[in-house]
SERO-4910 file (N, C-alpha, C, O; in steps of 0.05 Angstrom, whole numbers):
BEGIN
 pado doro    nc1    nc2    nc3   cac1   cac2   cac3    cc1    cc2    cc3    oc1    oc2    oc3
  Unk    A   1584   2516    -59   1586   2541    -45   1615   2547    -39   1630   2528    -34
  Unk    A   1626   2573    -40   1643   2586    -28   1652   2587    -11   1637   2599      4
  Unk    A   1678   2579      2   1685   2590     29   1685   2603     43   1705   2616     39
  Unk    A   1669   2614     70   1678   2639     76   1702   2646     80   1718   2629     86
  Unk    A   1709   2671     78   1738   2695     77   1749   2678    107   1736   2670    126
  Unk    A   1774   2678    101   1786   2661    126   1790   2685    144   1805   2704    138
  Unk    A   1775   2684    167   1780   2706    184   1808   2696    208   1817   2673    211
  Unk    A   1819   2725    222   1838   2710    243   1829   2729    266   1815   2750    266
  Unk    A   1843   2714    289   1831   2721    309   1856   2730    330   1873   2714    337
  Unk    A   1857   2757    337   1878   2767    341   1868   2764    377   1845   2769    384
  Unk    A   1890   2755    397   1881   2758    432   1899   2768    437   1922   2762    432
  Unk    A   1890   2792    451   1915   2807    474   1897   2805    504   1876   2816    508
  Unk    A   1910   2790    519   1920   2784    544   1925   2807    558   1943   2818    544
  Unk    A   1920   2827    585   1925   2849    592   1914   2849    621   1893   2840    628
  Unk    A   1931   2861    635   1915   2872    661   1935   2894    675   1958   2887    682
  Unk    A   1922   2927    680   1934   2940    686   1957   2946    661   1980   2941    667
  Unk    A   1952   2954    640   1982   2952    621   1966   2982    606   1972   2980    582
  Unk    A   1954   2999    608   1938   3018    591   1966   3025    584   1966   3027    560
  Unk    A   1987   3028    594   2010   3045    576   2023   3037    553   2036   3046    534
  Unk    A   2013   3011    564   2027   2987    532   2007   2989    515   2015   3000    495
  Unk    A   1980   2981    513   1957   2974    498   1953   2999    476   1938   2996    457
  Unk    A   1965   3019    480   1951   3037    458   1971   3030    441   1963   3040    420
  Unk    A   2001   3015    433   2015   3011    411   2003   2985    401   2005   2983    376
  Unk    A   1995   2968    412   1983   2937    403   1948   2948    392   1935   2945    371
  Unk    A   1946   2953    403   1919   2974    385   1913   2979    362   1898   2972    344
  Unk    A   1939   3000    369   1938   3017    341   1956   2994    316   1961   2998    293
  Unk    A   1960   2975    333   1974   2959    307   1960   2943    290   1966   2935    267
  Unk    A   1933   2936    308   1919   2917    292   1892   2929    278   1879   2918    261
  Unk    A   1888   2956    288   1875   2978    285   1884   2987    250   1869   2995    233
  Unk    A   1907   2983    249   1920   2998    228   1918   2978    203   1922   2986    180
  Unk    A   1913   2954    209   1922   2925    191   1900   2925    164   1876   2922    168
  Unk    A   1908   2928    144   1883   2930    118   1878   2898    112   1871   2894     88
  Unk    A   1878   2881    124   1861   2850    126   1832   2865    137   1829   2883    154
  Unk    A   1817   2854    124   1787   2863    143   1774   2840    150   1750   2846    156
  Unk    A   1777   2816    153   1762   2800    170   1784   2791    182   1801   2775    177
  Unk    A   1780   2810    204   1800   2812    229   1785   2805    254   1762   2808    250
  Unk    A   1790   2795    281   1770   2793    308   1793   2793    327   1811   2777    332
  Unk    A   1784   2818    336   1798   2827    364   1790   2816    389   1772   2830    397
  Unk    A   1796   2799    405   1795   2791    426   1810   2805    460   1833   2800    465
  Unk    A   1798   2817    472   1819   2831    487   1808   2821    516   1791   2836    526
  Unk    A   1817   2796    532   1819   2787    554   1831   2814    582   1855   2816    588
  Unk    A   1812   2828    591   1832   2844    614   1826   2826    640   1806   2811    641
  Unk    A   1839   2827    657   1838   2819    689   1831   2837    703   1842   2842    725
  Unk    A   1807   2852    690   1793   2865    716   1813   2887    719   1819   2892    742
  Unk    A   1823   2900    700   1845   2924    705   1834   2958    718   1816   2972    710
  Unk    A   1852   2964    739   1841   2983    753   1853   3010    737   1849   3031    749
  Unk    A   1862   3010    719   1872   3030    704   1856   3043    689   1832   3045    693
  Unk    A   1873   3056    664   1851   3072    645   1848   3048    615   1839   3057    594
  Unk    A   1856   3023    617   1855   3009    605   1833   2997    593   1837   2985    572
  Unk    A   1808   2998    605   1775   2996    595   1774   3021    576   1772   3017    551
  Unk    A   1775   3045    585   1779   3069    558   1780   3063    546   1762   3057    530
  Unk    A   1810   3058    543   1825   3056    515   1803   3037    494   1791   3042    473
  Unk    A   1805   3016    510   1780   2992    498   1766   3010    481   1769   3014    456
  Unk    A   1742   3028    503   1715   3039    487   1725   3058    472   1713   3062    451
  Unk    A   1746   3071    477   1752   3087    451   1753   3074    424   1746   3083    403
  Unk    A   1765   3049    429   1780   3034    400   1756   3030    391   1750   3036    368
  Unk    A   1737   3018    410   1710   3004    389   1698   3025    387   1677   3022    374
  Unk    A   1702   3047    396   1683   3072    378   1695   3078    350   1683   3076    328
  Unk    A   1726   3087    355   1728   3086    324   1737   3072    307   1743   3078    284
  Unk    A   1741   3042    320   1729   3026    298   1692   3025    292   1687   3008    275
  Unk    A   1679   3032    298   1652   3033    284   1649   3050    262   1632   3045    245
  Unk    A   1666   3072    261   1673   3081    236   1694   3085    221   1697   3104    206
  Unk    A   1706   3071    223   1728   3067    206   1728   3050    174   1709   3035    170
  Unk    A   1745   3053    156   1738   3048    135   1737   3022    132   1720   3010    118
  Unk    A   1759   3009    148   1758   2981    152   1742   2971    173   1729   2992    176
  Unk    A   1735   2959    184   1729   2950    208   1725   2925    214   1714   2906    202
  Unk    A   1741   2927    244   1744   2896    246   1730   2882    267   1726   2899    284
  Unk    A   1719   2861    276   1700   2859    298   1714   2854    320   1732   2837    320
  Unk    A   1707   2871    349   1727   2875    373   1702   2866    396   1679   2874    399
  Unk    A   1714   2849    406   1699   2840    434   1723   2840    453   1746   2841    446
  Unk    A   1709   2837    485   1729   2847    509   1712   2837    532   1688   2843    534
  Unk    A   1723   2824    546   1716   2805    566   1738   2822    592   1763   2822    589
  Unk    A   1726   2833    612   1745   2839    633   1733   2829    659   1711   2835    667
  Unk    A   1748   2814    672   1743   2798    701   1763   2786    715   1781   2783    699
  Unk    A   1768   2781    729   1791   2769    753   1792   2740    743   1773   2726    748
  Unk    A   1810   2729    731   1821   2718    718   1848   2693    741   1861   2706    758
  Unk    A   1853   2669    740   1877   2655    752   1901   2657    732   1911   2636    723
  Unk    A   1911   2681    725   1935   2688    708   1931   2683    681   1912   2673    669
  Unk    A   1963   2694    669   1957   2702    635   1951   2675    622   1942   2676    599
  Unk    A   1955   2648    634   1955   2632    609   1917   2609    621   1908   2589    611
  Unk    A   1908   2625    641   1880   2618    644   1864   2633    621   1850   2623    603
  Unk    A   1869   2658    625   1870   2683    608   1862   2677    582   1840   2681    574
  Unk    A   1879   2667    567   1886   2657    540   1871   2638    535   1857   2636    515
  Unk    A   1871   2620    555   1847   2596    546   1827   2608    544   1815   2604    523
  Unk    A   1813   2631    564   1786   2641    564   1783   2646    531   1767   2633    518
  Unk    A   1809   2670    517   1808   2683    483   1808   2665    468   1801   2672    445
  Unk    A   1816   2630    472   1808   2614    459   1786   2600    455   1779   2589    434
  Unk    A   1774   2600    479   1740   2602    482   1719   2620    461   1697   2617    450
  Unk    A   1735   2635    462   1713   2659    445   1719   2658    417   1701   2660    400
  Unk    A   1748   2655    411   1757   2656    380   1725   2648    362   1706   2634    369
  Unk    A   1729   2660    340   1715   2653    324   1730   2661    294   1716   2665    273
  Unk    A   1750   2663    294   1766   2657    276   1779   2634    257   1768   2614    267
  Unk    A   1791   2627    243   1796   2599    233   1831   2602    240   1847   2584    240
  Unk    A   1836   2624    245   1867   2615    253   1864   2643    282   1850   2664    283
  Unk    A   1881   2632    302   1879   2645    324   1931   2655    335   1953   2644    335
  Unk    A   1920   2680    342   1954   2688    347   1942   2709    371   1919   2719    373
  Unk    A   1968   2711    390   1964   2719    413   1990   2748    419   2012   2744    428
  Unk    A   1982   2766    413   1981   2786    413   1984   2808    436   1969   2827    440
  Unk    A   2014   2799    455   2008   2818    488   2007   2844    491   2021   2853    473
  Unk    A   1996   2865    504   2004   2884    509   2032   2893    502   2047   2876    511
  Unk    A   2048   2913    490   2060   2927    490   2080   2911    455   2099   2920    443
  Unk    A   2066   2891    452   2075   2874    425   2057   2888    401   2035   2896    409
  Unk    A   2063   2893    369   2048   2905    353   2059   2885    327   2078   2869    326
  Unk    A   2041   2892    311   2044   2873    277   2069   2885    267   2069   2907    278
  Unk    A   2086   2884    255   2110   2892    242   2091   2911    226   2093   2934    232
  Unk    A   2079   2908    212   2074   2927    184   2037   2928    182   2022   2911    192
  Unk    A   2030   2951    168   2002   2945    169   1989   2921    146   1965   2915    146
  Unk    A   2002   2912    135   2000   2887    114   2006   2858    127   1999   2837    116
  Unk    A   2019   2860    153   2019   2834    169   2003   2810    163   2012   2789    154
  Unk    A   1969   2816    171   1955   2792    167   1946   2793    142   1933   2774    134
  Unk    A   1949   2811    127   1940   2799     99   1961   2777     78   1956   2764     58
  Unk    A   1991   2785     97   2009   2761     90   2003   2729     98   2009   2711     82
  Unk    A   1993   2725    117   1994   2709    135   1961   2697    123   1955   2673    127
  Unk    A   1947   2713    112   1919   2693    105   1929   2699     78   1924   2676     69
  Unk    A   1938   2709     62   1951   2696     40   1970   2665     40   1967   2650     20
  Unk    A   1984   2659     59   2009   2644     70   1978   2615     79   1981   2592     72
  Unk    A   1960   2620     89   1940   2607     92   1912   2598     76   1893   2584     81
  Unk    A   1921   2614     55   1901   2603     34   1903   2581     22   1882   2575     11
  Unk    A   1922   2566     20   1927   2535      4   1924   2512     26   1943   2509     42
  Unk    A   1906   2498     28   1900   2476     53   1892   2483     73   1873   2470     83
  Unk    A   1903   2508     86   1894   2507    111   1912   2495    123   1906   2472    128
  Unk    A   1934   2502    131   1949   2499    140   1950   2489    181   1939   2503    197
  Unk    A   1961   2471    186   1952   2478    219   1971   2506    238   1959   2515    258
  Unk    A   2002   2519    228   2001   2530    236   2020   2548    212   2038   2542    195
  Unk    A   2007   2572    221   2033   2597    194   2054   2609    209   2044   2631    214
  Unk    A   2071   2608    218   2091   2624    229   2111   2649    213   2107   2653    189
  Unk    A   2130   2665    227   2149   2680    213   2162   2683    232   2167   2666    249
  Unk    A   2176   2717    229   2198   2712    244   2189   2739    254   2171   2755    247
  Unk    A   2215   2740    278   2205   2762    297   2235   2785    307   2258   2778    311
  Unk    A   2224   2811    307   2244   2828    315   2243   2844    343   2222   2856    348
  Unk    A   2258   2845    355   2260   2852    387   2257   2889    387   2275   2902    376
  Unk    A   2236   2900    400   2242   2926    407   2249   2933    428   2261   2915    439
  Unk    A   2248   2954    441   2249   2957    463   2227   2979    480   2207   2982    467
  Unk    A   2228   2997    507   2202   3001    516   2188   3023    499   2165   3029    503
  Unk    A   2208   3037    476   2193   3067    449   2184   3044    439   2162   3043    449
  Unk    A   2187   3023    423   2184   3017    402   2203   3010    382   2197   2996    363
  Unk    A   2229   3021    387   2250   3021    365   2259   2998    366   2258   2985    387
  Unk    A   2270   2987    341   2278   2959    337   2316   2959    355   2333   2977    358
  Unk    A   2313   2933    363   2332   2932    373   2350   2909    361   2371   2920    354
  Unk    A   2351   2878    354   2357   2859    338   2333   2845    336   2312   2845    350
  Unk    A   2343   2826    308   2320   2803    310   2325   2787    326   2349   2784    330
  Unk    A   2311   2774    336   2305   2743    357   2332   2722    341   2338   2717    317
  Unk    A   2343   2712    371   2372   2704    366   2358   2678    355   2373   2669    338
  Unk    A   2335   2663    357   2333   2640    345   2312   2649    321   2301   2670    325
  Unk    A   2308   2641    306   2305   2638    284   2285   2622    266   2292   2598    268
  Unk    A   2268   2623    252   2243   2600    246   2248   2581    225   2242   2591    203
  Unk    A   2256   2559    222   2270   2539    207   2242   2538    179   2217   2537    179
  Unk    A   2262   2539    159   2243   2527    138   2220   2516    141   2197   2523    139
  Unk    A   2235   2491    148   2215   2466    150   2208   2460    184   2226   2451    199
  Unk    A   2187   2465    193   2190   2467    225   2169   2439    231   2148   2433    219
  Unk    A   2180   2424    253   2157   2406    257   2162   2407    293   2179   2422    303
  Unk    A   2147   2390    306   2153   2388    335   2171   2381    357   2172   2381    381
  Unk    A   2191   2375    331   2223   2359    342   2237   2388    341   2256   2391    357
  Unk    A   2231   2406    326   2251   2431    322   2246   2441    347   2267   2451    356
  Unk    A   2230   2443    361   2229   2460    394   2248   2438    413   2237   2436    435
  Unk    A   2267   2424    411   2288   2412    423   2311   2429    424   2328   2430    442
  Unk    A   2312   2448    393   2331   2476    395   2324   2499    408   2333   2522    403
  Unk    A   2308   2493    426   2299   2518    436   2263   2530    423   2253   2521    402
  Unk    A   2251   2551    441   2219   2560    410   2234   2569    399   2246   2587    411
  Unk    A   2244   2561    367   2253   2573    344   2233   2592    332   2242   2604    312
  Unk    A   2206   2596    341   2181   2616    338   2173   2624    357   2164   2611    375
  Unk    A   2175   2646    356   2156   2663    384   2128   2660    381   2114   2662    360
  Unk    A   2122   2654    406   2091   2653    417   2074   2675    398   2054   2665    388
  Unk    A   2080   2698    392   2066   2714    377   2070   2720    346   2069   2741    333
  Unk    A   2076   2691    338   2089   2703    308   2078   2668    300   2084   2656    279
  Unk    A   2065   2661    319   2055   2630    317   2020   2634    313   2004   2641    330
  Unk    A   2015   2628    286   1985   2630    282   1978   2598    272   1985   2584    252
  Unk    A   1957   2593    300   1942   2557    303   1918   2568    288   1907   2590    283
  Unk    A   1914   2540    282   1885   2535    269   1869   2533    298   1876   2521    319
  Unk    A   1848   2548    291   1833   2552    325   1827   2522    331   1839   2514    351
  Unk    A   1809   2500    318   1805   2479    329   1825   2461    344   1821   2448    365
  Unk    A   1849   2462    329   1872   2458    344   1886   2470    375   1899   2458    392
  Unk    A   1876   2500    373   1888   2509    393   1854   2508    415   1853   2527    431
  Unk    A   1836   2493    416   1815   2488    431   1819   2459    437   1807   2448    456
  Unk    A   1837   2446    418   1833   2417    433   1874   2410    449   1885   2390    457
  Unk    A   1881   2437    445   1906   2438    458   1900   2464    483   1908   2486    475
  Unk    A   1895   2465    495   1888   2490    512   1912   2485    533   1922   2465    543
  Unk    A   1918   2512    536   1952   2512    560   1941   2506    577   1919   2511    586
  Unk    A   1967   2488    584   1964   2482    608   1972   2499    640   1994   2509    644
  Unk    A   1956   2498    657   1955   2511    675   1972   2504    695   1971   2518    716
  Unk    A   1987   2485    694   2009   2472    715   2037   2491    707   2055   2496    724
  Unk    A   2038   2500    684   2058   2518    675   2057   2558    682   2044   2574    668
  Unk    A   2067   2562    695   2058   2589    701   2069   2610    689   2059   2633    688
  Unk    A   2104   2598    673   2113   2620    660   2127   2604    626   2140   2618    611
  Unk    A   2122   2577    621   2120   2572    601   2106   2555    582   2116   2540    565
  Unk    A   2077   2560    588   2062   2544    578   2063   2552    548   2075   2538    533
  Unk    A   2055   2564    543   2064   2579    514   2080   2556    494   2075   2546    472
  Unk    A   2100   2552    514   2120   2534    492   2110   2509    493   2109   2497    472
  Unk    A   2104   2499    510   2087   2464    510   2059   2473    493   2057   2459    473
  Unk    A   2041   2488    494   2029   2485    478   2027   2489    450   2010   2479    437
  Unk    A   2051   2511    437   2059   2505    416   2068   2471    400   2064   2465    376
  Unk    A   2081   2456    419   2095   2439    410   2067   2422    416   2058   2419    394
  Unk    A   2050   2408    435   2029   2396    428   2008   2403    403   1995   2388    390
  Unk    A   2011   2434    401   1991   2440    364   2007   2426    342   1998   2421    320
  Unk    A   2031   2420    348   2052   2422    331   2054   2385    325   2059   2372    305
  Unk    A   2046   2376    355   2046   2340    350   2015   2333    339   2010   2314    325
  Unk    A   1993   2350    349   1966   2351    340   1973   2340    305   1968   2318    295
  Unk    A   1986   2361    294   1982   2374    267   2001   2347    261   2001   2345    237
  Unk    A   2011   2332    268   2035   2320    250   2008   2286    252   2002   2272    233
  Unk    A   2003   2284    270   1983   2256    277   1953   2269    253   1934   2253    253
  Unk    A   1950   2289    239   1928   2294    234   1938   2302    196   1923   2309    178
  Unk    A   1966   2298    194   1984   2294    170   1975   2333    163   1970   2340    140
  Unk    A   1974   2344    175   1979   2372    172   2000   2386    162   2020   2374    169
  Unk    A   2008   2407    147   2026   2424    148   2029   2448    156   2013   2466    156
  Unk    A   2058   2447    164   2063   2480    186   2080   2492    165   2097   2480    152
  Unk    A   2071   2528    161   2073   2539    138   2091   2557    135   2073   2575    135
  Unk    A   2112   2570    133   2137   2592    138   2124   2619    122   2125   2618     97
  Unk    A   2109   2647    135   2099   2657    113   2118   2682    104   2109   2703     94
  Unk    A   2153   2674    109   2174   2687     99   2168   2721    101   2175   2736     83
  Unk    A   2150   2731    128   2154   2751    131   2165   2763    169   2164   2749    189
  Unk    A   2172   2782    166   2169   2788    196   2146   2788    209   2134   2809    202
  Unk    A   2134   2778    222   2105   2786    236   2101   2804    262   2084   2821    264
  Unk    A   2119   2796    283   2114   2813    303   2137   2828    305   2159   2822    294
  Unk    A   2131   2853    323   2158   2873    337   2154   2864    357   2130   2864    361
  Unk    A   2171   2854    380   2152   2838    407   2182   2859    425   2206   2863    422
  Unk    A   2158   2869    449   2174   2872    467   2188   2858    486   2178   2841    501
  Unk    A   2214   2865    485   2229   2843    508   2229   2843    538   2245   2841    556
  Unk    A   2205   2848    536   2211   2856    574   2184   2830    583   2170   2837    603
  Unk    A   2178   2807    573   2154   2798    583   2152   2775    611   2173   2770    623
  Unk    A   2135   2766    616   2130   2744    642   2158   2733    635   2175   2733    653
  Unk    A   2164   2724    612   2184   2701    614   2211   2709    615   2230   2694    614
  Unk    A   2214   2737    615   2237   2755    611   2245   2760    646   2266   2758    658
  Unk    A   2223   2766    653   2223   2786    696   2227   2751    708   2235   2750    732
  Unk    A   2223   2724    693   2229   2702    708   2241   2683    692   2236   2660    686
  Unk    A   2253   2693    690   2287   2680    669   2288   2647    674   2289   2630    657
  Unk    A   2289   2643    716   2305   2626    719   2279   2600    718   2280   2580    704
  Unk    A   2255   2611    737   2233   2600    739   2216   2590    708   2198   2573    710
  Unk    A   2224   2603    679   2212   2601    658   2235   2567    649   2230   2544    642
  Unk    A   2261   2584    656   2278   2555    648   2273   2527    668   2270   2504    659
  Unk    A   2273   2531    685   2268   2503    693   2233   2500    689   2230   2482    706
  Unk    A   2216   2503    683   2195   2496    671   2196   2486    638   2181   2468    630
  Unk    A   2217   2500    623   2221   2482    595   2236   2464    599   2230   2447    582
  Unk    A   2256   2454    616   2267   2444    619   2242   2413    628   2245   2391    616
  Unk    A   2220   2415    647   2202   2402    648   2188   2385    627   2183   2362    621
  Unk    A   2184   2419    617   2166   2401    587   2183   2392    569   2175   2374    554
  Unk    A   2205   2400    567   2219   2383    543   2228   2351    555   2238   2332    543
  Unk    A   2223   2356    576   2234   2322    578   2205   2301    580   2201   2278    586
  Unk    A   2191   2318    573   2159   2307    570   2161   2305    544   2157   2282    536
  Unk    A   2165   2322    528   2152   2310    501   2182   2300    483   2182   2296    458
  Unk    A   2207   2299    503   2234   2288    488   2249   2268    496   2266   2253    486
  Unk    A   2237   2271    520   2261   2254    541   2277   2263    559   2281   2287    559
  Unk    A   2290   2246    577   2315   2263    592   2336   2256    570   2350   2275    564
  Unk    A   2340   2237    560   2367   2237    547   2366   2257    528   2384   2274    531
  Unk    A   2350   2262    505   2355   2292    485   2356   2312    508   2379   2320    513
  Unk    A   2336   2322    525   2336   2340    542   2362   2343    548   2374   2362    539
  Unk    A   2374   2326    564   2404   2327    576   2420   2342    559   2432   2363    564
  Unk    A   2419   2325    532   2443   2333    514   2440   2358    506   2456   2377    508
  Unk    A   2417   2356    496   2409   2387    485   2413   2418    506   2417   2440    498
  Unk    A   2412   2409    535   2415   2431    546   2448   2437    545   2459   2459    547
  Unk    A   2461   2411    543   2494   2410    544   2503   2422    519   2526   2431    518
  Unk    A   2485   2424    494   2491   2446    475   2483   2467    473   2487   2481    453
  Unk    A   2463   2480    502   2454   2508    492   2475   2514    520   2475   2537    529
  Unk    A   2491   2495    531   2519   2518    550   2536   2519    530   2541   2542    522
  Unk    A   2546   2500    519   2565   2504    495   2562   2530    470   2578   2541    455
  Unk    A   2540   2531    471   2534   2552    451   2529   2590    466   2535   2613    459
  Unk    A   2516   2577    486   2523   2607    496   2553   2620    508   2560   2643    513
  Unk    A   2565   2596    510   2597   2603    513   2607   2604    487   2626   2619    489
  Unk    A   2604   2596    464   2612   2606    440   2605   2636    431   2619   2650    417
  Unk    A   2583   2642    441   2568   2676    434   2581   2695    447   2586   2717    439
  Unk    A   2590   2683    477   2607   2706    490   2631   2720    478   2643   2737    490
***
């Protein structure tokens, strides 16, 4: 027998954001992959943000493509409880997390990315990512950058991959679920545990040499700069040590005094 069509499972995370949600929408709305699964976690949003919802799954019911959209809205213990819930539900074979006011670079996005995933099965496909701002217009690409060859030691330079340009193999990202002790960078510890998952399970992490997201720069980890850094600073001395930790933070002052 045949494989089934490797589906992916797209989560956007939201509460109160209806002004952001109609560009992340329309981005995955627009995407010509058709075994697509929209996951859309709200926190019980008092806005016009349920709308938008029933509008989308109306016309996706006729649309030429169509992709399957489910939506879970309830009072929620923050975005990265949130996320575990959309990893609960995935029913995708590869799962990417998708925020409010963030969209796919191109409408061909995931058909790169399950192309980029068709040989093994990869545990995770990454790319690279470009910064907009609150229209939409591009502003630069992301000062770090997605290394060739990426394994779990490369997040010692910093996430060299954004949270949204990082597509896990769902079983992986169910037996790594964020952790909830982290309030504004779990994201990055649980990347790097899929990332030690995949290396103990002789996996490969896959570069699919395209842009994937336009990600807006204004997010949780952006409004708490200082509170996001001393939380990586946590986890990296969890999964590195204090001595890399140390050093390594003594080259990202050195380096941001070189950029000035």
């Amino acid at each position: 027998m045949s494989e089934p069509p490797l589906k992916i499972t797209v989560a956007t995370v939201t509460y109160n954001a209806a002004a952001l949600m109609e560009r992340t929408i329309a981005s995955v709305e627009e995407q010509n992959y058709r075994h697509v699964e929209h996951i859309i976690v709200d926190g019980n949003s008092e806005d016009s943000t349920l709308e938008l919802i029933h509008h989308y799954q109306e016309r996706n019911s006729v649309a030429d493509i169509r992709h399957e959209i489910a939506c879970l809205s309830e009072p929620d213990n923050g975005l990265y409880d949130a996320m575990n819930k959309a990893i609960d539900m995935a029913t995708g074979h590869y799962i990417v997390f998708l925020n409010a006011g963030d969209r796919f670079h191109s409408p061909d996005t995931l058909s790169l990315i399950a192309s980029a995933a068709a040989t093994a099965r990869p545990a995770v496909v990454y790319g690279d990512t470009h910064l907009v701002d609150g229209t939409g217009r591009f502003v630069r690409r992301r000062r770090l950058t997605p290394p060739e060859r990426l394994s779990w030691r490369s997040f010692r330079h910093g996430m060299l991959v954004c949270h949204q340009a990082f597509f896990a193999r769902t079983d992986l990202a169910r037996s790594c679920r964020y952790d909830l002790r982290y309030r504004f960078s779990a994201d990055f510890d649980w990347c790097i545990r899929i990332m030690r998952e995949a290396r103990r399970q002789k996996a490969v992490l896959r570069n699919a040499h395209t842009v994937v997201t336009d990600y807006l720069n204004e997010g949780m980890t952006t409004r708490h700069h200082k509170a996001s850094l001393n939380e990586r600073f946590r986890i990296m001395t969890r999964h590195y040590g204090w001595v890399v930790t140390l050093v390594m933070h003594g080259w990202f002052v050195i380096r941001g005094v070189l950029k000035k």
